[in-house]
MARMARVEX-27282 format. One record per residue (C-alpha): x, y, z; residue in three letters; residue number from 1. Coordinates in pm, 1 decimal, m for minus. Each point is the difference from the previous one (the first is absolute). Layout:
% residues N
c1=X	c2=Y	c3=Z	res=ALA	n=NUM
...
END
This chain:
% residues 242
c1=3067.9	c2=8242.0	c3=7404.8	res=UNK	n=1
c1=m2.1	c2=333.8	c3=271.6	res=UNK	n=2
c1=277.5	c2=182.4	c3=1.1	res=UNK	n=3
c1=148.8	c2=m106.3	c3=320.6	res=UNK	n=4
c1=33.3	c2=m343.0	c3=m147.4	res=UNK	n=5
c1=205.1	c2=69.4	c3=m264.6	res=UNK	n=6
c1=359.1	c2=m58.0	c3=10.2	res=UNK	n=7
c1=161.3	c2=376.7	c3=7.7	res=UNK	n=8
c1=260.2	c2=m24.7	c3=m233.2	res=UNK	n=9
c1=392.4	c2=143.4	c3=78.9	res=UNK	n=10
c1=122.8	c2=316.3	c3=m129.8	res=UNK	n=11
c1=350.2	c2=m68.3	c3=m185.0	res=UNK	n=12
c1=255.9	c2=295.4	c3=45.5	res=UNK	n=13
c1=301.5	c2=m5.6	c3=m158.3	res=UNK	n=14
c1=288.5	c2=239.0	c3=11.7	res=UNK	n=15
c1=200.3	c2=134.8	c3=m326.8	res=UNK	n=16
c1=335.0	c2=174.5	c3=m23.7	res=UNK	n=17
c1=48.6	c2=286.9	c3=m269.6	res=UNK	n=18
c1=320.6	c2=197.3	c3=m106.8	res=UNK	n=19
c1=m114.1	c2=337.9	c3=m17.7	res=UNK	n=20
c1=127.1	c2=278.3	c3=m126.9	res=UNK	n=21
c1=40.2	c2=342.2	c3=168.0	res=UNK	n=22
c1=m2.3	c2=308.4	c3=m150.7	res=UNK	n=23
c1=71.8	c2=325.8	c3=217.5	res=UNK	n=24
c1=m100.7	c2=342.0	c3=m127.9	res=UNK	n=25
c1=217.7	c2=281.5	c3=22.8	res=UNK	n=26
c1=m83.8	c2=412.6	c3=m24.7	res=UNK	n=27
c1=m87.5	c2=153.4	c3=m249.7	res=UNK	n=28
c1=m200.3	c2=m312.3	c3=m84.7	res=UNK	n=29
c1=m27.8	c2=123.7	c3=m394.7	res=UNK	n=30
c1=383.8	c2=m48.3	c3=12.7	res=UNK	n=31
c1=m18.0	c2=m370.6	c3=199.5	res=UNK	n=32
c1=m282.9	c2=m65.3	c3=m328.0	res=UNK	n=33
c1=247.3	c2=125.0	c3=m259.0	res=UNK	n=34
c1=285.9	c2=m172.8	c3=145.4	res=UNK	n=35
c1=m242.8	c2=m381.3	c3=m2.9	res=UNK	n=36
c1=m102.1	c2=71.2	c3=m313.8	res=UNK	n=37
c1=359.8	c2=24.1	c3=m122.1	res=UNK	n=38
c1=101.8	c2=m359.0	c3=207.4	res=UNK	n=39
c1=m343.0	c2=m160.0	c3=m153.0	res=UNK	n=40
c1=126.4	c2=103.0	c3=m369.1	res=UNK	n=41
c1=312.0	c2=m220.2	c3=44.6	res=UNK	n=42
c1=m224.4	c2=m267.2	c3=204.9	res=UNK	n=43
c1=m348.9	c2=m31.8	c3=m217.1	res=UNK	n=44
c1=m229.7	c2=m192.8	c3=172.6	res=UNK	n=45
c1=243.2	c2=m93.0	c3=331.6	res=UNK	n=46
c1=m308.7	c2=114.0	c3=251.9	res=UNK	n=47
c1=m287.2	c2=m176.7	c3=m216.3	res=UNK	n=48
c1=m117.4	c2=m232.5	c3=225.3	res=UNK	n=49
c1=227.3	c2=31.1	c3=308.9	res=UNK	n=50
c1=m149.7	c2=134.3	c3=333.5	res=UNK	n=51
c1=132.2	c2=330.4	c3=77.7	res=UNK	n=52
c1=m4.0	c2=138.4	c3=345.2	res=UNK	n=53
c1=25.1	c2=406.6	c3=22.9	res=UNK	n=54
c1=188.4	c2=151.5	c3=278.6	res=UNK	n=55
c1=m84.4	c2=345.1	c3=47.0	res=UNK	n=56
c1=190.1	c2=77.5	c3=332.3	res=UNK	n=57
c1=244.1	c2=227.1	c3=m224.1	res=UNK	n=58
c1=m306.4	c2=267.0	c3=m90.8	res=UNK	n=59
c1=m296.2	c2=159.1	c3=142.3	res=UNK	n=60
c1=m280.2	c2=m95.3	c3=m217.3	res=UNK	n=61
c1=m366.9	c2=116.1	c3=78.5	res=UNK	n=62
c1=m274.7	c2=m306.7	c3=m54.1	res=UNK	n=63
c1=m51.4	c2=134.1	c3=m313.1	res=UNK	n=64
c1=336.8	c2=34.1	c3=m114.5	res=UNK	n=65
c1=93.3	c2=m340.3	c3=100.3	res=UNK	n=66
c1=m348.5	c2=m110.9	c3=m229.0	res=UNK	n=67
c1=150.3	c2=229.2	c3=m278.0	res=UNK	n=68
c1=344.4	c2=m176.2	c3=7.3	res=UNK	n=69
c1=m157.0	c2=m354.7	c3=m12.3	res=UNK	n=70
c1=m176.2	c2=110.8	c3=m266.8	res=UNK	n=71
c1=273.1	c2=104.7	c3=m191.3	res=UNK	n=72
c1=169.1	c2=m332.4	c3=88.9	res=UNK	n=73
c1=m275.7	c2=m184.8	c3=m126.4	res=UNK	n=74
c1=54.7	c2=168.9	c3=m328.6	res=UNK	n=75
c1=337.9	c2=m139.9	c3=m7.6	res=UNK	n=76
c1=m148.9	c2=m345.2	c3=8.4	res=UNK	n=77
c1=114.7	c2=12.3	c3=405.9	res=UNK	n=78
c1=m281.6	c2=m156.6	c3=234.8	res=UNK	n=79
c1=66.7	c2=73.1	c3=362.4	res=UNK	n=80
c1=m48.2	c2=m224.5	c3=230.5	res=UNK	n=81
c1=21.6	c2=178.6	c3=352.6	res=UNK	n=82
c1=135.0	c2=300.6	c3=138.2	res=UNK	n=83
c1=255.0	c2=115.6	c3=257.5	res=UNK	n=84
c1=201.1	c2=250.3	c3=171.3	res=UNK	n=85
c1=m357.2	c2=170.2	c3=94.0	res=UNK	n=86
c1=m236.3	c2=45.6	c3=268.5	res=UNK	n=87
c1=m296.3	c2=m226.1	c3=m62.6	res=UNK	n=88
c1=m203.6	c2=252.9	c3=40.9	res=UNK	n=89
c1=73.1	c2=171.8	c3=m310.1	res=UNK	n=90
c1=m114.0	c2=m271.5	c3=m256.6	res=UNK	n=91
c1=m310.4	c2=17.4	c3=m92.3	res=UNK	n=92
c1=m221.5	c2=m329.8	c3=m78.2	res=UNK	n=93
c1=74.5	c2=23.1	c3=m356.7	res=UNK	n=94
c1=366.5	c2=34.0	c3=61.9	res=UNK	n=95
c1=184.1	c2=m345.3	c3=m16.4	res=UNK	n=96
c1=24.7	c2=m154.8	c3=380.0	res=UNK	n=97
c1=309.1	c2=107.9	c3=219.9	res=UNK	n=98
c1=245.2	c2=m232.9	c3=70.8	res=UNK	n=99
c1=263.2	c2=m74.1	c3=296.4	res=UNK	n=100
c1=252.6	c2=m275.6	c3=108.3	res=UNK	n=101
c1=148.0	c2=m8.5	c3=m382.8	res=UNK	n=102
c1=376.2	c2=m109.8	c3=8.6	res=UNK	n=103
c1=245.7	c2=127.2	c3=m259.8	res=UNK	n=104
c1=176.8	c2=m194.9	c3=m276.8	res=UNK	n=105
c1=269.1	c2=3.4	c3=m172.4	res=UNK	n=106
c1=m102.5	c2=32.4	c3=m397.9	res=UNK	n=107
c1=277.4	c2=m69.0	c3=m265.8	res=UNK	n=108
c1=m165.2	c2=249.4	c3=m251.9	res=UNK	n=109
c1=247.7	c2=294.2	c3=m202.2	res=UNK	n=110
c1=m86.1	c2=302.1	c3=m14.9	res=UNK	n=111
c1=m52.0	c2=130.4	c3=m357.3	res=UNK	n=112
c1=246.9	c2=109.6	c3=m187.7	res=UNK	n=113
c1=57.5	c2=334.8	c3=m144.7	res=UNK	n=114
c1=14.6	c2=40.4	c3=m406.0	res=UNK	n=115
c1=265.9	c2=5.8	c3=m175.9	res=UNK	n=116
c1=99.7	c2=274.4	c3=m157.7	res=UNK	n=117
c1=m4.3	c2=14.8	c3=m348.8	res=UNK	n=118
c1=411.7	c2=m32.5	c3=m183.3	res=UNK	n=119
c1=160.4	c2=270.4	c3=m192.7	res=UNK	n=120
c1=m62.3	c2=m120.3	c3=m372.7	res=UNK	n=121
c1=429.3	c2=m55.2	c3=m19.4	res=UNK	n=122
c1=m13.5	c2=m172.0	c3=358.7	res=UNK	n=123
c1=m310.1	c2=m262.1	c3=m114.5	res=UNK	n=124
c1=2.3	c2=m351.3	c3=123.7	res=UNK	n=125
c1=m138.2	c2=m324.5	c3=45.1	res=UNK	n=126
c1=m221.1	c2=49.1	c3=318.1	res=UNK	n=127
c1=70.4	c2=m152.5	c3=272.7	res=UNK	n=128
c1=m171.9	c2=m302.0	c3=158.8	res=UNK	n=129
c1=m288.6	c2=61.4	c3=216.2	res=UNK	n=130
c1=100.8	c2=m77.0	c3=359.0	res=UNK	n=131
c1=m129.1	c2=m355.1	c3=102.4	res=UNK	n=132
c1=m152.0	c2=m105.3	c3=343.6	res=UNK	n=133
c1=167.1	c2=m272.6	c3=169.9	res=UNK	n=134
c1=m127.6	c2=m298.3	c3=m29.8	res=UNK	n=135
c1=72.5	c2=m113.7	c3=366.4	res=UNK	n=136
c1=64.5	c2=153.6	c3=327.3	res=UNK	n=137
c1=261.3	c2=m157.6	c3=252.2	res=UNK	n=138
c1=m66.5	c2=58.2	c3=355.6	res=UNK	n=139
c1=356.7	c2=m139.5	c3=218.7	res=UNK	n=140
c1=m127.5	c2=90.2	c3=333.0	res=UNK	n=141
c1=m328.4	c2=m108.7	c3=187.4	res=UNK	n=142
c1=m291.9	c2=145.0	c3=m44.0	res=UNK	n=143
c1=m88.0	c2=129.7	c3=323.5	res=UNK	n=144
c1=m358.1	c2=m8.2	c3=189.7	res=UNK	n=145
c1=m196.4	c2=283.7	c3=m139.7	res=UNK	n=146
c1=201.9	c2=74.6	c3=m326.8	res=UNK	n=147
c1=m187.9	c2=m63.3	c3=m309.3	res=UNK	n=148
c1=199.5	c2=m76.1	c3=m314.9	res=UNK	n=149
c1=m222.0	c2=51.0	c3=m379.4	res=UNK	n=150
c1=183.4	c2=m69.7	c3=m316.2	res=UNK	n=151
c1=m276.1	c2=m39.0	c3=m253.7	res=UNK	n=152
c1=263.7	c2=m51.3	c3=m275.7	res=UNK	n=153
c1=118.3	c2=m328.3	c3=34.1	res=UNK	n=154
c1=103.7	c2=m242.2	c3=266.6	res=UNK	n=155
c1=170.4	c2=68.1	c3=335.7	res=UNK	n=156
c1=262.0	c2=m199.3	c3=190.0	res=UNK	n=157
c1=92.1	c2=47.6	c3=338.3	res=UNK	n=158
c1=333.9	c2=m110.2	c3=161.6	res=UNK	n=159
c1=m148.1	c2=11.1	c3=367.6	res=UNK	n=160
c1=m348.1	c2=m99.6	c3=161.1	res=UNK	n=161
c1=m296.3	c2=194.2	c3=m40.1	res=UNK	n=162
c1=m77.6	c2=73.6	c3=371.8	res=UNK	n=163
c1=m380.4	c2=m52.8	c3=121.3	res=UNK	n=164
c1=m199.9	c2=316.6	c3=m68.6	res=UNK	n=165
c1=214.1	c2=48.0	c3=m302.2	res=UNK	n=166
c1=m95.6	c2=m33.0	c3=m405.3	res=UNK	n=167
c1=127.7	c2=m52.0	c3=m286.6	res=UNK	n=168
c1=m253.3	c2=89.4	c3=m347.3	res=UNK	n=169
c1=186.2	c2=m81.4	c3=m332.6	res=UNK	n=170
c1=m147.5	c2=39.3	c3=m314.1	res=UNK	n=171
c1=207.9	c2=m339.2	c3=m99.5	res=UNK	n=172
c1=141.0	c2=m302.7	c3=253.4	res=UNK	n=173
c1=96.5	c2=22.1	c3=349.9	res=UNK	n=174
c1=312.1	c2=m163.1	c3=102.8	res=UNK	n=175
c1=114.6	c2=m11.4	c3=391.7	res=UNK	n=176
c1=317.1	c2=m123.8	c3=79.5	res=UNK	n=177
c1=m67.0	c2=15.5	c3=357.4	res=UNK	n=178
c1=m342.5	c2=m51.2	c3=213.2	res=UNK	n=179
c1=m330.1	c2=115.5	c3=m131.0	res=UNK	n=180
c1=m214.4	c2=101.1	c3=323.8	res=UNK	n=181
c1=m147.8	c2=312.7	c3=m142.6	res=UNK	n=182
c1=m222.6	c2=15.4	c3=m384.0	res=UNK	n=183
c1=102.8	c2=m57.3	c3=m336.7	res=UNK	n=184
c1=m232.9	c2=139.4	c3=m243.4	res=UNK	n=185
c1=148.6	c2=m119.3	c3=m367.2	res=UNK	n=186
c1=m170.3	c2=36.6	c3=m337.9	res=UNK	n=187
c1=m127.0	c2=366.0	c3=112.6	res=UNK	n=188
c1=m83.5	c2=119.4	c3=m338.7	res=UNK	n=189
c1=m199.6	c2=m315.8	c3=m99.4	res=UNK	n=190
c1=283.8	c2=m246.4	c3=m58.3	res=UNK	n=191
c1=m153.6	c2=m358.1	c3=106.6	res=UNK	n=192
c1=359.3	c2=m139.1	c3=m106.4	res=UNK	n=193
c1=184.2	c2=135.2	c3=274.7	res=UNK	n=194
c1=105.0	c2=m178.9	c3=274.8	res=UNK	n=195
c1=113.5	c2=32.8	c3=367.3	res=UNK	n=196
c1=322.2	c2=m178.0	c3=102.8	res=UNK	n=197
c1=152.0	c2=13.7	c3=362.9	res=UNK	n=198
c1=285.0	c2=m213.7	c3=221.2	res=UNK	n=199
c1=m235.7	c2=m11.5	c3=292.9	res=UNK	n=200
c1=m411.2	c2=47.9	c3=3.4	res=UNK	n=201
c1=m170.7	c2=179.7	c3=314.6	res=UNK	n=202
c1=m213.8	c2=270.3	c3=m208.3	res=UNK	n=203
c1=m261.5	c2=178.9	c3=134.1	res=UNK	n=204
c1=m137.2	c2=m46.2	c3=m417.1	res=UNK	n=205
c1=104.9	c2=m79.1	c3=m313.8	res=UNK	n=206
c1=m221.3	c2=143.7	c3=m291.7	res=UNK	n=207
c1=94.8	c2=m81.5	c3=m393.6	res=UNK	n=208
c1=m223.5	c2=227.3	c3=m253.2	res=UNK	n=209
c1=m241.0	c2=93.2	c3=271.3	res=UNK	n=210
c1=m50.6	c2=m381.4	c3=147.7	res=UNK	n=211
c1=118.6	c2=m36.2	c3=304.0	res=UNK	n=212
c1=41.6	c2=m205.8	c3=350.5	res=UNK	n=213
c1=22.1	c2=85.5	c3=315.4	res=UNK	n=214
c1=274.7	c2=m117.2	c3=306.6	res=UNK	n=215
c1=m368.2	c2=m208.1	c3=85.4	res=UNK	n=216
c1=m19.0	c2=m195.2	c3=m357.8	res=UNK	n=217
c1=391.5	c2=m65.7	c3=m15.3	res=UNK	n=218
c1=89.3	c2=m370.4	c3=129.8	res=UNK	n=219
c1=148.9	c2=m75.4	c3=263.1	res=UNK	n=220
c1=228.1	c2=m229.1	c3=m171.3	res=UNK	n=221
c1=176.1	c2=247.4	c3=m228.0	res=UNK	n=222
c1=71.1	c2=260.5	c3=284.8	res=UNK	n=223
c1=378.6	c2=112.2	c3=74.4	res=UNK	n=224
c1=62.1	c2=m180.2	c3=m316.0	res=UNK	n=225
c1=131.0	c2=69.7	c3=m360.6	res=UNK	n=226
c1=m311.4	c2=43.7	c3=m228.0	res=UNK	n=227
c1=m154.5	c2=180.7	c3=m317.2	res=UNK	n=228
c1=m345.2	c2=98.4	c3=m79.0	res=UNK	n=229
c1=m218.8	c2=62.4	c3=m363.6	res=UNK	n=230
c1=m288.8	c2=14.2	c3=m150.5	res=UNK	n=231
c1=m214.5	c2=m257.2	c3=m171.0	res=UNK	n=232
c1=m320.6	c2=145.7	c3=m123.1	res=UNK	n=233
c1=m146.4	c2=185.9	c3=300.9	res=UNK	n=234
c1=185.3	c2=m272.6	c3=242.3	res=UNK	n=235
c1=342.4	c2=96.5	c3=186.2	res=UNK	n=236
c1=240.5	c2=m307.8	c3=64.4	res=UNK	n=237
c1=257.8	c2=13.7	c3=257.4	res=UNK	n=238
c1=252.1	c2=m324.7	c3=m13.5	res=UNK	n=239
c1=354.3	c2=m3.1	c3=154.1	res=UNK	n=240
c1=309.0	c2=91.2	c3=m213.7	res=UNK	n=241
c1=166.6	c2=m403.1	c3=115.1	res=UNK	n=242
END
């Protein structure tokens, strides 16, 4: 069979949607290492495996600097993705691509704590317990167009709507007591039990433990209603809530 007989086959695109994390240098950089190797020390392993984005717009870093830095990050376990807050022009083809259009998020993650100083042998105690992160964030407003809310901790309930252009990641269940018309990531950290719960369905897409669908794969017959989503196997269900 010649070539111009055979049936061309059709390149399949598909689009994905990461939580990155940005980390933004400061002068004197040795001091900015110091003061992540401190926060790592109290967070083992929290960047293993996350994409990190580095924003460099509050330095001046020759190409070789900026190659230096990632190198040191790498050491840290810290794989950069992209770079911004530069020129283009000064990243070099073995530098990680540059990046624009990113939109900020709001990341429920504590800063690390100082130690605790060590008692007077007639002042010695029990210690005290080790703060705890919440296990759930409440949100009692909507979540505008263009706000992004992250909780990787546990599940997230909002009071409002979630406007369209709007998300909502939880490392747990997502409950919306008013419309959903934006996305609702739930399960973030690999949690295929989560589910998505909402008083009224128009999202843009709903995505459980990395499966998702689209406003396109959503039926018709469930929209502006009550409904809940999860996971079974690799397959998301959507059903309504009565």
């Amino acid at each position: 069979m010649s070539d111009q007989a055979r049936p061309r086959k059709s390149m399949r695109f598909r689009g994905r949607s990461y939580m990155a994390f940005v980390l933004t240098p400061e002068a004197p950089i040795f001091e900015w290492l110091s003061d992540l190797d401190a926060w790592i020390a109290t967070s083992a392993g929290f960047f293993v495996g996350k994409p990190v984005v580095l924003d460099l717009s509050a330095v001046a870093l020759s190409t070789s600097a900026i190659s230096h830095l990632i190198g040191e990050l790498q050491i840290r376990d810290i794989r950069v993705m992209g770079i911004e807050g530069v020129e283009p022009s000064e990243l070099g083809p073995e530098l990680p691509p540059f990046l624009k259009g990113g939109r900020s998020a709001t990341l429920s993650v504590s800063e690390p704590q100082e130690p605790a100083k060590a008692p007077e042998p007639e002042a010695a105690s029990a210690p005290a317990p080790a703060p705890q992160e919440p296990a759930s964030l409440l949100i009692e407003s909507t979540v505008r167009s263009g706000q992004s809310v992250v909780f990787p901790h546990g599940d997230v309930t909002v009071l409002g709507s979630v406007a369209s252009g709007a998300e909502v990641i939880a490392g747990g269940s997502i409950h919306v007591y008013g419309t959903l018309r934006g996305r609702a990531m739930a399960g973030s950290n690999g949690n295929p039990s989560a589910r998505i719960f909402c008083n009224k369905v128009d999202a843009e897409l709903l995505a459980i433990d990395g499966f998702y669908r689209t406003a396109e794969d959503i039926e018709s017959s469930l929209r502006s209603r009550p409904v809940q989503a999860w996971l079974k196997g690799d397959v998301m269900f959507i059903a309504p809530l009565n």
